[in-house]
matplotlib code that plots the C-alpha trace (Angstrom):
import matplotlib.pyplot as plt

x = [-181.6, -183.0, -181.0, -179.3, -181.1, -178.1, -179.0, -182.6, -181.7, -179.9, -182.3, -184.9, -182.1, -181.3, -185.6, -187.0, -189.2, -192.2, -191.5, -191.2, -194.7, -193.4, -190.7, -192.7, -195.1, -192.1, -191.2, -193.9, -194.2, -190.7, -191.6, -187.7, -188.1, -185.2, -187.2, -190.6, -188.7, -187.1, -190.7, -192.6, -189.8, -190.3, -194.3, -193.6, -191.4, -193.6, -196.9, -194.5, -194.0, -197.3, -198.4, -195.7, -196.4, -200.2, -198.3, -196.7, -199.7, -202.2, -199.0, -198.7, -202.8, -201.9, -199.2, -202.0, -204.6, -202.3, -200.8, -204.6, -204.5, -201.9, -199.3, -196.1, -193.5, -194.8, -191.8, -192.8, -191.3, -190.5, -187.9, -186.3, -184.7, -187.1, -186.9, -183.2, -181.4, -178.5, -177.8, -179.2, -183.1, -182.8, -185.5, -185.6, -187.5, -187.4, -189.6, -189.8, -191.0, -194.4, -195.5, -192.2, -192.0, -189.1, -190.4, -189.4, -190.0, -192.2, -191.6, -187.9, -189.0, -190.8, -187.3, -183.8, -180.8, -179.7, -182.4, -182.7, -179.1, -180.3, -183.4, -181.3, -178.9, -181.8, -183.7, -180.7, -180.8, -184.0, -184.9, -185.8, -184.5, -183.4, -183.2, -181.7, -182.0, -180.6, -180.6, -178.3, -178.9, -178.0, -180.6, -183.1, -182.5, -182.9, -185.9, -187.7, -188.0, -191.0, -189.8, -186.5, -188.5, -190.4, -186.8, -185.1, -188.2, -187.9, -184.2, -184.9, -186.9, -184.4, -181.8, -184.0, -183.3, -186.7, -189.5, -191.9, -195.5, -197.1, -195.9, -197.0, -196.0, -195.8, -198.2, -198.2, -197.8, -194.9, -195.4, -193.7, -194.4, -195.7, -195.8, -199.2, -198.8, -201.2, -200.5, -201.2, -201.6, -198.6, -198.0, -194.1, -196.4, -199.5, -197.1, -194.4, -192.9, -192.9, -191.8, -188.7, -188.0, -188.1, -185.6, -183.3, -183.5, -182.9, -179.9, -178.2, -178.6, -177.5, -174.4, -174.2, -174.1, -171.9, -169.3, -170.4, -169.5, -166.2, -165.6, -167.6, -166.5, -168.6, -172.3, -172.7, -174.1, -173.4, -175.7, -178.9, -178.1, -178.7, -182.2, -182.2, -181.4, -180.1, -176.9, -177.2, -178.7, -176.1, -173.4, -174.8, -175.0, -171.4, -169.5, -171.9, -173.4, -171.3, -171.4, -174.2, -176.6, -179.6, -179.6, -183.4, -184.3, -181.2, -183.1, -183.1, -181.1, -178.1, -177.8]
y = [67.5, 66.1, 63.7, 64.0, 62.8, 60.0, 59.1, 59.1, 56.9, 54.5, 53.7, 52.9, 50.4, 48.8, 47.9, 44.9, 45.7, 44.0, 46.6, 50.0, 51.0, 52.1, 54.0, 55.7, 57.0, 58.3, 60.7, 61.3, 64.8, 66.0, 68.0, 68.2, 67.1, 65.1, 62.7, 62.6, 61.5, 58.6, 57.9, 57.8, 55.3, 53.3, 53.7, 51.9, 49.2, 48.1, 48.4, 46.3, 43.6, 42.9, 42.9, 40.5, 38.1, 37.9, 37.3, 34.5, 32.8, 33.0, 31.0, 28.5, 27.3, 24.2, 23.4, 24.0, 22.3, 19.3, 19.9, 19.9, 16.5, 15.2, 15.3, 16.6, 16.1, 18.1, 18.2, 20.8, 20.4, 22.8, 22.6, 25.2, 25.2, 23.7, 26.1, 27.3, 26.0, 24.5, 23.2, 20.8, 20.9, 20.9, 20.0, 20.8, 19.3, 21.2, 20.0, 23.6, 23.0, 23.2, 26.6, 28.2, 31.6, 32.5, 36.1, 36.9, 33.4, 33.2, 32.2, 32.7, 34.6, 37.3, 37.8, 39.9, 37.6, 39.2, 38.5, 34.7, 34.1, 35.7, 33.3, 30.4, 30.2, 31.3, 28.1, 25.7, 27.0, 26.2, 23.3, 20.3, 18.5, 19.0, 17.2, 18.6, 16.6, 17.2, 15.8, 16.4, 17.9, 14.8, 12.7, 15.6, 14.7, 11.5, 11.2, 14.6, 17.6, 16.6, 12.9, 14.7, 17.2, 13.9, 12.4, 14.9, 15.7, 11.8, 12.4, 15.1, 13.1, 10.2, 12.4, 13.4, 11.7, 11.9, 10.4, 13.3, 12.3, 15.0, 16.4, 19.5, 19.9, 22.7, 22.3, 18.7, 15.3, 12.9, 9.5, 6.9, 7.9, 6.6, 9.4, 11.0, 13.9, 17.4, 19.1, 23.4, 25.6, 28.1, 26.2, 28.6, 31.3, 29.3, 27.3, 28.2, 25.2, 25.4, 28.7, 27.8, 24.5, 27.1, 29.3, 26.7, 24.9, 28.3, 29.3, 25.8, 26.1, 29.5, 28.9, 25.9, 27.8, 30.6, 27.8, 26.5, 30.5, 29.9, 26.5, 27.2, 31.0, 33.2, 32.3, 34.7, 31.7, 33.7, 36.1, 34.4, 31.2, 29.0, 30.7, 32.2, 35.4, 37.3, 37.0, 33.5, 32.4, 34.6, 32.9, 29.5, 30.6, 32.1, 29.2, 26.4, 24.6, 23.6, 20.4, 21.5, 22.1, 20.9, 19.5, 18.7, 22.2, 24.6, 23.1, 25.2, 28.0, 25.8, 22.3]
z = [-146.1, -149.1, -151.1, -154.1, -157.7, -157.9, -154.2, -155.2, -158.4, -156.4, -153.7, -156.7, -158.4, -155.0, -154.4, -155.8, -158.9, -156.2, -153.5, -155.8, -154.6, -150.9, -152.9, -154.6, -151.9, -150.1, -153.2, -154.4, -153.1, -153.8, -157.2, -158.1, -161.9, -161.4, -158.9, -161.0, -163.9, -161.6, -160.5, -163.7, -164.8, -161.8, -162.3, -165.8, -164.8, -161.9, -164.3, -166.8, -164.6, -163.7, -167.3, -167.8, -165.1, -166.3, -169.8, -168.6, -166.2, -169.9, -171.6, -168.7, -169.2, -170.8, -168.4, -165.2, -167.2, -166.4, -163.2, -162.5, -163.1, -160.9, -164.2, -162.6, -165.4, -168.9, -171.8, -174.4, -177.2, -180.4, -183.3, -185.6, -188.9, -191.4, -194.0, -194.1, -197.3, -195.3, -191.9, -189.6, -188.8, -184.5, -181.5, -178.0, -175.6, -172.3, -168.5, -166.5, -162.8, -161.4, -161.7, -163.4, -164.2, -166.1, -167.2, -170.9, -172.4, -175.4, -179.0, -180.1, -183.4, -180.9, -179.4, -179.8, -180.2, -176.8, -175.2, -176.3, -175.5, -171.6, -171.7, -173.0, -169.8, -167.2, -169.2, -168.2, -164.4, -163.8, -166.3, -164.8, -167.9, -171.5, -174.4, -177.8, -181.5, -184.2, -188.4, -191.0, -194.0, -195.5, -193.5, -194.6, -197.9, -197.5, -195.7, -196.5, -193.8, -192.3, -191.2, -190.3, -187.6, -186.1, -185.8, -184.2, -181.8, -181.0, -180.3, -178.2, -176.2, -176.0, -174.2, -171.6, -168.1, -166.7, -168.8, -169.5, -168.7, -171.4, -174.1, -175.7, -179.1, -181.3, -183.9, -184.6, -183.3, -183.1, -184.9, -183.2, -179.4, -176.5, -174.4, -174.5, -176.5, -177.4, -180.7, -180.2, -182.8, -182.5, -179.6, -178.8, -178.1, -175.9, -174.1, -171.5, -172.1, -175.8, -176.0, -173.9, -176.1, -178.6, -177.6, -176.5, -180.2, -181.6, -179.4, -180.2, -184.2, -184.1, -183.0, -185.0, -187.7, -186.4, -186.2, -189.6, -191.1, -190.2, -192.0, -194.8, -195.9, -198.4, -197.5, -194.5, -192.1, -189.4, -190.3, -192.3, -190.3, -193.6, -194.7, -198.2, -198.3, -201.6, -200.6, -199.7, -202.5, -205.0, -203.4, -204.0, -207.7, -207.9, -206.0, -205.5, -202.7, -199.7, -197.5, -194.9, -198.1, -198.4, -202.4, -202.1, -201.4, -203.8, -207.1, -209.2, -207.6, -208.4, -210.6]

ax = plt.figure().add_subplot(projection="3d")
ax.plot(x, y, z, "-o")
ax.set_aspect("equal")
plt.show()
């Protein structure tokens, strides 16, 4: 007796993605439409996952370059928030294990908010170490955006409790270290480690300013996250700028 299209459905679920194949073969000649549905499904999960994990091997040739060389402990590091109009600029610093593959990583922009939140907590798990900076507005004013990334990257790095022995850095390099350090060009989307320094620097100042919507009302932070949208930068014109503003950059949309 053949089974049902729910009993077919669930012994598909209950196989790992890697062992779908031998599924497969064993219904492939039932031509209920029900089951070839099921299998064409399965045929472009399993094709998924392989695409994915040759994905994340092309984003993980910097990290094997220098495993190559004996380097066991790589902290990639990425920040986020330079361009909003208010908040905190924020750096991450993350050292994955040899060989990791966390499948889905790659630069936070690329990602759903979901889907960063999911990649944030599997990050933690399997993270060797973290380290997360962060500078005020009002030390971003002070000292200029660019100085204020290279001081929360170096923050980042101070947290961390095992000393990286490379670091690869999104785009630039950090003044003031004595770690040896390679700057890569959209580096968040060239290197796994990047990429998940990424998401775990966008994750933290997103809820940071989720929290900051709630003591500062009216300028929708929990939505544009302290970039200038219309309705951002409307508010700052009808009520002025709030606390977590940067001065340097509202000129001229409110003085």
């Amino acid at each position: 007796m053949k089974q049902s299209i729910d009993e077919v459905k669930k012994i598909f679920s209950d196989v790992p993605i890697t062992d779908v194949m031998s599924i497969i073969k064993k219904f492939k000649n039932d031509d209920r439409k029900g089951v070839q549905k099921i299998i064409k499904q399965y045929q472009k999960k399993y094709s998924d996952f392989f695409d994915e994990k040759k994905r994340i091997d092309n984003i993980s040739f910097y990290e094997k370059k220098y495993y190559e060389k004996g380097i066991k402990f790589i902290g990639g590091i990425d920040e986020v928030g330079r361009g909003p109009l208010a908040g905190p600029v924020v750096a991450a610093v993350v050292i994955l294990p040899q060989n990791c593959r966390i499948l889905g990583i790659n630069d936070s922009k690329k990602l759903s908010e979901k889907k960063r939140k999911e990649l944030f907590y599997e990050i933690k798990e399997n993270a060797l170490d973290i380290g997360i900076g962060m500078v005020s507005n009002i030390v971003i004013d002070e000292i200029n955006i660019l100085q204020a990334t290279f001081k929360a990257m170096r923050t980042a790095i101070s947290k961390l409790k095992i000393i990286p022995e490379q670091l690869l850095v999104d785009a630039v390099k950090i003044p003031e270290i004595n770690i040896p350090q390679e700057g890569i060009i959209k580096g968040d989307a060239k290197s796994i480690s990047i990429a998940a320094a990424s998401i775990i620097a966008k994750v933290t100042r997103d809820e940071m300013m989720r929290k900051y919507s709630e003591v500062y009302d009216g300028y929708f932070f929990e939505k544009n996250k302290g970039y200038g949208s219309k309705e951002h930068m409307e508010m700052i014109k009808k009520i002025g700028p709030c606390p977590i503003h940067r001065k340097s950059f509202i000129k001229g949309i409110y003085n």
